[in-house]
C-alpha positions in Angstrom: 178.0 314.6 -2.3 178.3 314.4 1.1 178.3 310.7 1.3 181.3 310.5 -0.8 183.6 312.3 1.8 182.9 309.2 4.3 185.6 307.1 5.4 184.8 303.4 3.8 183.3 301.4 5.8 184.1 298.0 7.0 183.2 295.0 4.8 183.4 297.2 1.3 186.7 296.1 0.2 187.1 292.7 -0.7 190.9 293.1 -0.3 190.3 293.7 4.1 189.7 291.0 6.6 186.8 291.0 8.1 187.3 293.1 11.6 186.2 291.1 15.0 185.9 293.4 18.3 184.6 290.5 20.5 181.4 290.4 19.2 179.3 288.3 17.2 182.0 285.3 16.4 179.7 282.6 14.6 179.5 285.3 12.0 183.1 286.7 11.9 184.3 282.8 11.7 182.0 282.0 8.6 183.4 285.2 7.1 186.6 284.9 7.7 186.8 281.3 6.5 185.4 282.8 2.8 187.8 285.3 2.7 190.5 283.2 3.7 189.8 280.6 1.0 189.4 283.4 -1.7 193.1 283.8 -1.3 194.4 280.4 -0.7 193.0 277.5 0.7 196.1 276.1 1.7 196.3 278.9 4.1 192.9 278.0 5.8 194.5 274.4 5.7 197.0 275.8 7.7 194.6 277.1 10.4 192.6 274.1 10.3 195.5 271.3 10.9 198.6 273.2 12.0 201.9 275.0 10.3 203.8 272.4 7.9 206.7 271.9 8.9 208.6 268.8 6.5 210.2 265.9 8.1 213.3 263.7 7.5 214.5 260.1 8.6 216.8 260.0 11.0 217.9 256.4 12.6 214.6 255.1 11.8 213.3 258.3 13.5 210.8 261.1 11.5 212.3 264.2 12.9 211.9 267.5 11.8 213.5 268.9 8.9 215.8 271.8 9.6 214.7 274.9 7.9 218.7 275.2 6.0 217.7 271.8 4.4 214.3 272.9 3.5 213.3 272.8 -0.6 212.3 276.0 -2.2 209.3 274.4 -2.8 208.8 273.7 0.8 209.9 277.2 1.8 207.3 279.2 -0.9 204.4 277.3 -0.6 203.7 274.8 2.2 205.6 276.7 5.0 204.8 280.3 4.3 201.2 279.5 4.7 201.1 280.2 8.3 202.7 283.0 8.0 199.8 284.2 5.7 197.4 283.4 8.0 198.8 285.5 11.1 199.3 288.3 9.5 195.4 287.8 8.0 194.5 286.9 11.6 196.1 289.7 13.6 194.7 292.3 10.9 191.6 291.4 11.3 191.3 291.6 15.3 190.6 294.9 17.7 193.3 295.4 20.5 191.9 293.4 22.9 191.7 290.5 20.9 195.0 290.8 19.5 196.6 290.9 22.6 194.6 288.0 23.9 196.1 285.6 21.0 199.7 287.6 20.2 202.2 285.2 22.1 200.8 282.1 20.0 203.4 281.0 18.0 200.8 279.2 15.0 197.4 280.3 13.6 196.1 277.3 14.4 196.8 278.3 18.0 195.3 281.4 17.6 192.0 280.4 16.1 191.8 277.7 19.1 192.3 280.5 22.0 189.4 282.5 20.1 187.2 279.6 19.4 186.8 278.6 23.1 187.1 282.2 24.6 183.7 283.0 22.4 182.1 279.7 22.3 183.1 278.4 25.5 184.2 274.6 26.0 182.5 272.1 24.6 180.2 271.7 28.0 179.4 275.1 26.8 178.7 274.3 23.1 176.6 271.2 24.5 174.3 273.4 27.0 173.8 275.8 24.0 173.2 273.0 21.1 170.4 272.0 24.2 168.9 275.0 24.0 168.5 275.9 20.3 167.0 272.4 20.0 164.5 272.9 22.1 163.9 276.3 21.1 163.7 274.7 17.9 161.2 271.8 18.5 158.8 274.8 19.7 159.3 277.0 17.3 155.7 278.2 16.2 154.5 281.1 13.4 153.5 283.7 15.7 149.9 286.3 15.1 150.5 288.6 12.9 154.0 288.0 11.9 155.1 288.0 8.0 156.6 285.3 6.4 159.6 287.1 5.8 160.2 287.6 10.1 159.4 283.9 10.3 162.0 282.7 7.8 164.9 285.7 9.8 164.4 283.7 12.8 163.7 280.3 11.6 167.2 280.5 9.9 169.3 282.0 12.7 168.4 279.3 14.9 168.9 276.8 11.9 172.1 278.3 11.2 173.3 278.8 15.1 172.7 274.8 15.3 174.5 273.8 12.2 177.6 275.5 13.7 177.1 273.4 16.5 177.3 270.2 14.9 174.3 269.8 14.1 172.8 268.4 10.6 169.5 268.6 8.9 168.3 267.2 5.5 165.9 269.2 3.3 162.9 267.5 4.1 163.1 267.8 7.7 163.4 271.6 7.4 160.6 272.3 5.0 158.3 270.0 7.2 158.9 271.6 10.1 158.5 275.0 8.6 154.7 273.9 7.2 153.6 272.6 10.6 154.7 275.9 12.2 152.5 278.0 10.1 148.9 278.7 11.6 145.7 278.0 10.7 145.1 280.3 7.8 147.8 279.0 5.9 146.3 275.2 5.8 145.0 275.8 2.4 148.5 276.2 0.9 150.6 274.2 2.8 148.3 271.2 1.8 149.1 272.5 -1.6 152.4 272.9 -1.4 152.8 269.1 -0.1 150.5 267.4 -2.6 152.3 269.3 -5.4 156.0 269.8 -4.1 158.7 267.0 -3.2 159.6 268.1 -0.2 162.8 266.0 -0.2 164.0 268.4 -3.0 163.1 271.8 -2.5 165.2 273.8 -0.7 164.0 275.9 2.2 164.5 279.3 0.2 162.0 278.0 -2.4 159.9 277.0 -0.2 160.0 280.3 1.4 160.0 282.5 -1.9 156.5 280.3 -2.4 155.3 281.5 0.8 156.2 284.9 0.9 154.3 285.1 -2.9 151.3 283.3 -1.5 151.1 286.0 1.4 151.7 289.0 -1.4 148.6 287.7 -3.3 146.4 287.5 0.2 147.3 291.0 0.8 146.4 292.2 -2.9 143.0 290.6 -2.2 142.4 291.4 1.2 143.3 295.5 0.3 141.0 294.4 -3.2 138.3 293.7 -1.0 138.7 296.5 1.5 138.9 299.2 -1.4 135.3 297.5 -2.8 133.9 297.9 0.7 134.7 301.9 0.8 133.3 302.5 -2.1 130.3 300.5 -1.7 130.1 302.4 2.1 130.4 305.6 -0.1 127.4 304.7 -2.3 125.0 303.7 0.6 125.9 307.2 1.7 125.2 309.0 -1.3 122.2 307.1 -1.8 120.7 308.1 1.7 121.3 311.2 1.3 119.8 311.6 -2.3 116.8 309.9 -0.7 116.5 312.5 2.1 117.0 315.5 -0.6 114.0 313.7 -2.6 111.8 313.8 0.6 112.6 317.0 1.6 111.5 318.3 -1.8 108.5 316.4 -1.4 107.6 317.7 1.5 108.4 321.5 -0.1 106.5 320.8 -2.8 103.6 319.5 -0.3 103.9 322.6 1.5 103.9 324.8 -1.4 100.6 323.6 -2.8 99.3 323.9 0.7 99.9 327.6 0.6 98.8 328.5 -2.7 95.1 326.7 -2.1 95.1 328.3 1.5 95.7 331.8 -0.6 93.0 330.5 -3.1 90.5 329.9 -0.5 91.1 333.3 1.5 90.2 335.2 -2.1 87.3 333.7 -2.7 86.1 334.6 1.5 87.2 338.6 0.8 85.2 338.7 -2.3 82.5 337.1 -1.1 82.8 339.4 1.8 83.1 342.2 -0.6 79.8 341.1 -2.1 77.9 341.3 0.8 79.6 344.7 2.1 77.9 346.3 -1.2 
């Protein structure tokens, strides 16, 4: 009950922008862009190539149109959405940022300014792209890691490089993801590419096979651990049935011992009694 007396957090309604402090812009951007679209996509148009603004001949001359001689159709549509995107914009940004992108006139101005403040210039983007491809050419399965810590960081740097420009095809992904796994794994990747097209399959399939291959290993290996207790359990049992039987044994030994020493000392008083008389 208490839960319900929370403020709503950010991200539930599907009516809000998405909120960007300064941090974490590769992921505000792809969000942004979906929400944008959900409403218009002649407003993310607007971001993308600049405000419309319709155009007349003059003297041979394409001039501007002014906004009196503007259609309706011109004025509802087309122009308004840059207005849209402002006000979508400015909603969605923390003080800071606001103020770092309010005295743009366009929202194609302001999406600039906040594209090279958190990406940097393309000498920037270029160092970085450097980076993740190397980082990617390296990339390895390390011991003891799941497949499902693999895939989480495989696919941020995947990701992180696509927004960089850069492109991959399907089989060059699921390749490179086989020849990172380790050595216990060789059995099924050489399934999984005698069986599977890797041109086709996309690299969540390939990773939902993965992850169920590694779900079965652990079944068996906790299978085989379980029959290893309880045949550590019998060998224990066992011994110590076996020392119960020998200590009985030797009980039993001890017993008859005594009753033929008791036998034997009888017979020695009465035959001491017999010579007494």
């Amino acid at each position: 009950m208490a839960e319900s007396k929370l403020p709503f957090a950010e991200g539930v309604s599907i009516h809000r922008p998405p909120m960007f402090c300064g941090l974490k812009y590769q992921f505000w951007k792809i969000r942004m862009q979906i929400f944008i679209e959900s409403i218009n996509k002649g407003i993310w148009d607007a971001i993308v190539n600049g405000p419309y603004t319709p155009n007349c001949l003059v003297e041979n001359k394409h001039v501007d149109k002014p906004w009196i001689e503007w259609t309706d159709e011109e004025r509802r549509r087309r122009a308004q959405y840059d207005c849209n995107a402002k006000n979508i914009i400015t909603s969605s940004l923390s003080m800071d940022e606001f103020f770092r992108v309010s005295q743009y006139k366009s929202a194609k101005e302001m999406c600039d300014v906040l594209k090279v403040t958190h990406e940097g210039t393309n000498e920037v983007k270029r160092a970085r792209k450097h980076a993740l491809i190397q980082e990617y050419e390296l990339f390895k399965m390390q011991k003891g890691k799941s497949i499902t810590k693999v895939q989480k960081w495989f696919t941020h740097i995947v990701n992180h490089l696509m927004g960089l420009g850069k492109e991959f095809d399907k089989e060059e992904l699921n390749i490179k993801v086989l020849k990172c796994l380790d050595r216990n794994w060789q059995p099924k990747v050489t399934t999984i590419s005698e069986s599977k097209d890797l041109s086709i399959i996309t690299i969540v399939a390939l990773f939902g096979k993965l992850r169920e291959h590694e779900i079965e290993m652990q079944r068996l290996s906790e299978l085989e651990s379980s029959k290893k207790k309880v045949k550590t359990i019998a060998l224990k049992a066992s011994s110590k049935k076996s020392d119960e039987t020998e200590e009985e044994v030797v009980e039993s030994s001890d017993n008859e011992n005594l009753n033929l020493l008791v036998k034997r000392f009888g017979k020695y008083l009465k035959r001491k009694g017999n010579k007494g008389n």
